[in-house]
C-alpha positions as MATLAB code, in Angstrom:
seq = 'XXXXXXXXXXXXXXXXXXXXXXXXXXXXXXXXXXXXXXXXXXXXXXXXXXXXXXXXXXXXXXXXXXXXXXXXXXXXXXXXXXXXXXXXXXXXXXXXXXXXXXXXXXXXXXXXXXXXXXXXXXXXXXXXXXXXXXXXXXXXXXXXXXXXXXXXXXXXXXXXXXXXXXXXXXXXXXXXXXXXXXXXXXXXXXXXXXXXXXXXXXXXXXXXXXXXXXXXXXXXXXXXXXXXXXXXXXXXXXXXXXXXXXXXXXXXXXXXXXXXXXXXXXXXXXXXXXXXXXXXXXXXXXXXXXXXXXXXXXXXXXXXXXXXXXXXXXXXXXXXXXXXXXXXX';
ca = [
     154.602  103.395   92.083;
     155.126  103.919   88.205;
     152.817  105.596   86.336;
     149.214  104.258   84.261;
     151.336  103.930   80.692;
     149.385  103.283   77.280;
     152.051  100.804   75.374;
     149.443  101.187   72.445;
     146.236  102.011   71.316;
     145.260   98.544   72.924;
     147.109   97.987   75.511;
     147.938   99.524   79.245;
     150.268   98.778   81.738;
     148.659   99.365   85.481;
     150.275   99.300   88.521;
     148.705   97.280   91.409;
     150.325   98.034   95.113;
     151.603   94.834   96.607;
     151.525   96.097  100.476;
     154.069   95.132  102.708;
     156.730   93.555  100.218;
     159.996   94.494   98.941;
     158.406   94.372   95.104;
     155.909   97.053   95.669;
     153.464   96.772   93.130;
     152.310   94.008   90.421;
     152.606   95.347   87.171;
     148.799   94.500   85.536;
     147.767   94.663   81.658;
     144.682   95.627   80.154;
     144.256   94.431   76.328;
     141.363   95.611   74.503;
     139.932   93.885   71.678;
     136.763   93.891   69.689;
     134.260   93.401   72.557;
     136.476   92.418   74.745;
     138.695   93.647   77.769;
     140.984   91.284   78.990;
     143.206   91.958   82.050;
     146.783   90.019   82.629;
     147.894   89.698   86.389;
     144.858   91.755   88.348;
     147.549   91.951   91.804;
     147.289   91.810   95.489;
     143.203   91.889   96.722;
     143.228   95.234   98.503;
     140.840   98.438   98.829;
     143.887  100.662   97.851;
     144.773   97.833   94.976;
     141.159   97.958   93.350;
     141.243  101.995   93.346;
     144.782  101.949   91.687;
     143.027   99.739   89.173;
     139.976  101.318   88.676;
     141.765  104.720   88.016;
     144.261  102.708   85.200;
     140.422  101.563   83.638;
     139.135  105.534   83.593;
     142.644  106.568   81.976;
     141.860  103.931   79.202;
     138.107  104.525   79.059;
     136.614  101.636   81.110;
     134.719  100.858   83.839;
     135.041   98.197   85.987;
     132.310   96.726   84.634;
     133.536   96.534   80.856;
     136.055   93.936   82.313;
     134.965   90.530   80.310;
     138.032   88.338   81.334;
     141.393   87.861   83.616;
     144.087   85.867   83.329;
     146.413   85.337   85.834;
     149.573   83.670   84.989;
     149.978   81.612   87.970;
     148.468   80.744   91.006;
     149.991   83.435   93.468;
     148.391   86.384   95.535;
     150.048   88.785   94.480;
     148.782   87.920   90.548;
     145.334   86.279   91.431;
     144.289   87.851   94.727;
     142.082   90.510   92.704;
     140.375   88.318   90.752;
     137.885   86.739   92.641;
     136.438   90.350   93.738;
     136.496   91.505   89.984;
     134.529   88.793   88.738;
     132.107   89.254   91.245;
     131.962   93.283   90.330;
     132.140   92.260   86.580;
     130.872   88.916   85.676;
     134.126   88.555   83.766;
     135.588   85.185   83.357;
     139.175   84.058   85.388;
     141.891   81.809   83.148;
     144.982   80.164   84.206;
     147.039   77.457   82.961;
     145.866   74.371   82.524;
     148.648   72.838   84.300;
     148.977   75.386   87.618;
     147.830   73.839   91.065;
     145.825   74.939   94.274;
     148.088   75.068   97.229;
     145.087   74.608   99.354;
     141.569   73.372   98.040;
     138.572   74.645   99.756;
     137.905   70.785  101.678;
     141.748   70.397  102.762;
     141.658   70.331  106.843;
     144.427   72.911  108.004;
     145.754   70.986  111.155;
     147.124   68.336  108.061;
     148.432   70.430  106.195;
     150.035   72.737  108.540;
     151.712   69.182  110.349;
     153.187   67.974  106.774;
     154.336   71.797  106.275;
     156.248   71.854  110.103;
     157.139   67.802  108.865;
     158.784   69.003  105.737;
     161.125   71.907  107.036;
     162.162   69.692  109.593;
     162.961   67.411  107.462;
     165.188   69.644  105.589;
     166.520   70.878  108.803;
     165.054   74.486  109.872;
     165.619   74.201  113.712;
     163.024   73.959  116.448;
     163.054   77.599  117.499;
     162.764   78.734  113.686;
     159.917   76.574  112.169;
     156.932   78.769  113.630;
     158.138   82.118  111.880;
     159.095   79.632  108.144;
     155.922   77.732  108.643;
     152.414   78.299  107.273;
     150.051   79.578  109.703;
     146.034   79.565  109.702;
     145.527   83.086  108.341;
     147.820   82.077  105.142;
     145.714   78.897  104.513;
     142.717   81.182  104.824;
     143.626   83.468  102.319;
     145.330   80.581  100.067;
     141.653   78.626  100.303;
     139.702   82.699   99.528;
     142.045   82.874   96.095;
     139.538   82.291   92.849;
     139.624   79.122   91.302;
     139.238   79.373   87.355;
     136.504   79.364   84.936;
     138.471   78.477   82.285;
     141.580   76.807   81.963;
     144.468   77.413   79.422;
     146.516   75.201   76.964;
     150.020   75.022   75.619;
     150.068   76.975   72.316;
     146.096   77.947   72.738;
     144.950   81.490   72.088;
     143.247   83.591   74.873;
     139.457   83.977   74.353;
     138.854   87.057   73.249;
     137.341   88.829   70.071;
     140.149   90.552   68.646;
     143.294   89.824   70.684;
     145.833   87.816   69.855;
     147.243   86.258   73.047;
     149.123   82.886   72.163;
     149.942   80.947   75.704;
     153.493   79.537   76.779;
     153.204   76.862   78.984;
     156.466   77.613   81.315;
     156.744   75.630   84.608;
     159.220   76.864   87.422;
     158.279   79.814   89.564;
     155.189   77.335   89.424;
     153.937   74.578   88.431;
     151.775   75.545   85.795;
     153.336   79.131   85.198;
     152.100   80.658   81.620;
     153.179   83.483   79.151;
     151.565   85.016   77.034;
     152.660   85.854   73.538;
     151.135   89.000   71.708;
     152.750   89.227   68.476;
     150.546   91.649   66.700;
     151.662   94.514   69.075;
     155.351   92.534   69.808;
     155.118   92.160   73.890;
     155.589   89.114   75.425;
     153.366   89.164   79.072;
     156.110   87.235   80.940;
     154.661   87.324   84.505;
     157.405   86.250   87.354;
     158.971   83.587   84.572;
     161.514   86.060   83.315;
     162.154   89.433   85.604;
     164.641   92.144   83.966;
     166.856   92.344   87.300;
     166.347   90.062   89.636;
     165.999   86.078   89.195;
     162.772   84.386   90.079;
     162.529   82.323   93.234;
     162.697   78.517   92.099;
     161.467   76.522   95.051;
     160.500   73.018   95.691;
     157.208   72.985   97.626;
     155.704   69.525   98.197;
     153.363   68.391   96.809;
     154.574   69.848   93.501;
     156.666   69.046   90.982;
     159.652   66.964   91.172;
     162.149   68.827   90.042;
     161.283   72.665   89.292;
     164.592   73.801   88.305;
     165.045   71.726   85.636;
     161.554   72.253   84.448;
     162.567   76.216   84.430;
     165.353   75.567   82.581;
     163.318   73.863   79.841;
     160.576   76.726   80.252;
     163.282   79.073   79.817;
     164.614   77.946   76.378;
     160.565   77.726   75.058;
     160.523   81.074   75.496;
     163.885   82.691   74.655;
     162.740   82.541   70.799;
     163.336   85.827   69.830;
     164.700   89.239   71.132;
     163.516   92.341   69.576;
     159.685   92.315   71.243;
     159.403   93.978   74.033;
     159.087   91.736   77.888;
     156.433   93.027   79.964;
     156.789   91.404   83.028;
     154.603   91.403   86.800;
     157.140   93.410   88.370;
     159.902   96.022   87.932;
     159.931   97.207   84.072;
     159.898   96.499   81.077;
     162.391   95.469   78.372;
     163.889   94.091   75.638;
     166.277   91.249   74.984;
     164.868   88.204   76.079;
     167.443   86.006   74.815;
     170.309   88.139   76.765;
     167.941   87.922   79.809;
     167.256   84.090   79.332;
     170.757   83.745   79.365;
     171.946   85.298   82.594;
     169.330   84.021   84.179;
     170.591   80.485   83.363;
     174.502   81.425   84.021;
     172.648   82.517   87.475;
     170.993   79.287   88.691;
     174.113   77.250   87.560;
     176.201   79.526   89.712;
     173.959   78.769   92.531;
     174.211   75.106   91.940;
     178.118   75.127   91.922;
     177.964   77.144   95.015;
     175.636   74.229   96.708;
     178.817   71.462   95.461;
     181.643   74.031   96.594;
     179.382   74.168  100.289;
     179.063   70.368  100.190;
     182.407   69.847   99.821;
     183.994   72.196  102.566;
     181.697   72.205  105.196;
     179.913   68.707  104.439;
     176.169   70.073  105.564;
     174.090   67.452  106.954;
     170.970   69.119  105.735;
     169.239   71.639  103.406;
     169.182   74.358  106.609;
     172.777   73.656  106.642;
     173.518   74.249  102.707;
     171.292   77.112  102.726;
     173.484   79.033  106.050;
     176.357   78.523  103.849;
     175.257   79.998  100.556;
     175.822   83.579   99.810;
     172.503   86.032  100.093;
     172.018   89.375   99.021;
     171.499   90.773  102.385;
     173.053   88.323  104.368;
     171.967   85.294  105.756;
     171.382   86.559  109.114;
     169.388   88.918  107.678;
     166.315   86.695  106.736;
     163.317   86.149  108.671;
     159.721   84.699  108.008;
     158.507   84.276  104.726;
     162.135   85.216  103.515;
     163.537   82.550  105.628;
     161.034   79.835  103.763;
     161.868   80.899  100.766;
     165.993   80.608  101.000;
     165.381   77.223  102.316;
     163.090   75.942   99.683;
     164.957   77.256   97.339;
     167.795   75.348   98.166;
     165.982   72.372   98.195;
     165.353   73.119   94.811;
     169.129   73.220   93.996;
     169.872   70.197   95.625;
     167.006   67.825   94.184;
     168.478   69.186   90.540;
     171.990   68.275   91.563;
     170.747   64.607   92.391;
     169.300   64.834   89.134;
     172.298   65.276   86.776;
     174.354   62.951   89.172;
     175.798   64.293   92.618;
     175.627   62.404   95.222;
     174.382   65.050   98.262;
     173.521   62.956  100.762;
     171.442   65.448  102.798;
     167.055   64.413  103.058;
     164.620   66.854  101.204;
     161.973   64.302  100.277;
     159.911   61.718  101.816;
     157.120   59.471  100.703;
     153.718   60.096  102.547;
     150.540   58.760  101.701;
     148.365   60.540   99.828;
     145.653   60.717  102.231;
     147.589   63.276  104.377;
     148.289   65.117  101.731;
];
């Protein structure tokens, strides 16, 4: 875990543990305004979590209860999962983007959703004996349906409301659907959540119902935000940096290397599904050596590549999307 840091007189950087994941912790920032105390990315709900926090509050000369809003900067655990227990210690107000979706509502019946989940990997081909460890299971929905909704709801090009910040949002769709940064140019830090990482690339994947094409919406999110280089990136996990354009960059040369990989695997070992592409592709630790949620992930992922591909043209002939009624969804 990296240290409570004070970036300025305003602002702290406070690591959150993420338990049992490869990224550790989830980097959270406290802004402090006028009256207000406004904290970016809250992390993983967790006794250990809220006492990591708590201490990063005493270091800057808060209490828990001095907390008057959250904004999370998309609708994942390990960014959200705190705030529904800090606004009920607080009273403070939770913010999102105005575009970011529920993956489970609070009425959705799990036996549906967990059929079109098992429906949709084997549709893209994950094999009988490997769909209960990719799946969704009960506990996940659970936890999914527990996750705060928001109080308020954030704009394209609005400002955060709070006395005395300055926190312009970025609408920037990819990692999810309604993924935001958050632009502070009085103290030059952009709050770039999972959108833009320092050293390793975001996971892009196509999880239905959601958007149509996420890679190509990242690539568009991408250039919004690549406007400038000399702030400073404060991102949800690893470090920070600077050179956002340079990052922007090899991030794109990244995904298009991905997506020529997916061609060059169509073309020699003519997959007949996603599972197929996705054995093929080259992965950091092997493809042998992913399991579970890791497992999902690679093979959504590729999804992803392939629905872009169809997009600008190529004809992969392999199925990764089918029309169900709304009902069941």
């Amino acid at each position: 875990m990296p240290p409570v840091e004070q970036l300025g007189t305003e602002v702290w950087s406070i690591p959150v543990p993420f338990p049992d994941n490869p990224m550790r912790y989830t980097l959270s920032y406290l802004l402090l305004g006028d009256s207000d105390a406004v904290l970016i990315d809250p992390g993983w709900d967790s006794d250990a979590g809220l006492e990591h926090l708590a201490a990063g509050l005493r270091q800057a000369g808060l209490g828990l209860t001095d907390l008057t809003g959250i904004v999370a900067t998309h609708f994942h655990s390990d960014h959200l999962g705190m705030a529904a227990r800090l606004r009920t210690a607080t009273g403070a107000w939770v913010a999102l983007g105005d575009r970011e979706v529920r993956r489970l509502t609070a009425g959705e019946d799990h036996d549906v959703v967990l059929n079109n989940d098992r429906e949709e990997l084997t549709l893209w081909g994950v094999p009988a004996d490997r769909l209960a460890e990719a799946a969704l299971d009960r506990p996940h929905l659970t936890h999914l349906q527990n996750l705060a909704d928001p109080d308020l709801r954030l704009t394209d090009g609005s400002l955060v409301p709070a006395q005395g910040l300055n926190l312009q949002v970025v609408t920037t769709p990819g990692h999810s659907p309604g993924h935001i940064c958050l632009v502070d140019e009085p103290h030059g830090l952009i709050f770039s959540g999972d959108h833009v990482l320092p050293r390793i690339s975001p996971h892009i994947a196509l999880e239905l119902p959601g958007p149509a094409n996420p890679l190509a919406d990242y690539y568009k999110s991408l250039d919004l935000i690549a406007f400038e280089d000399q702030m400073e990136v404060c991102p949800a996990h690893e470090y920070r940096f600077r050179g956002m354009q340079r990052r922007v960059a090899q991030l794109v040369d990244h995904n298009r290397e991905r997506s020529a990989e997916v061609l060059r695997v169509m073309e020699t070992h003519r997959p007949q599904s996603v599972w197929d592409i996705a054995r093929h592709l080259t992965w950091s630790r092997g493809w042998e050596s992913l399991q579970a949620f890791s497992l999902r992930l690679a093979v959504s992922e590729t999804a992803s590549h392939v629905v872009y591909l169809r997009s600008q043209g190529h004809d992969i002939n392999v199925p990764v999307t089918e029309t169900r009624p709304a009902a069941s969804r």
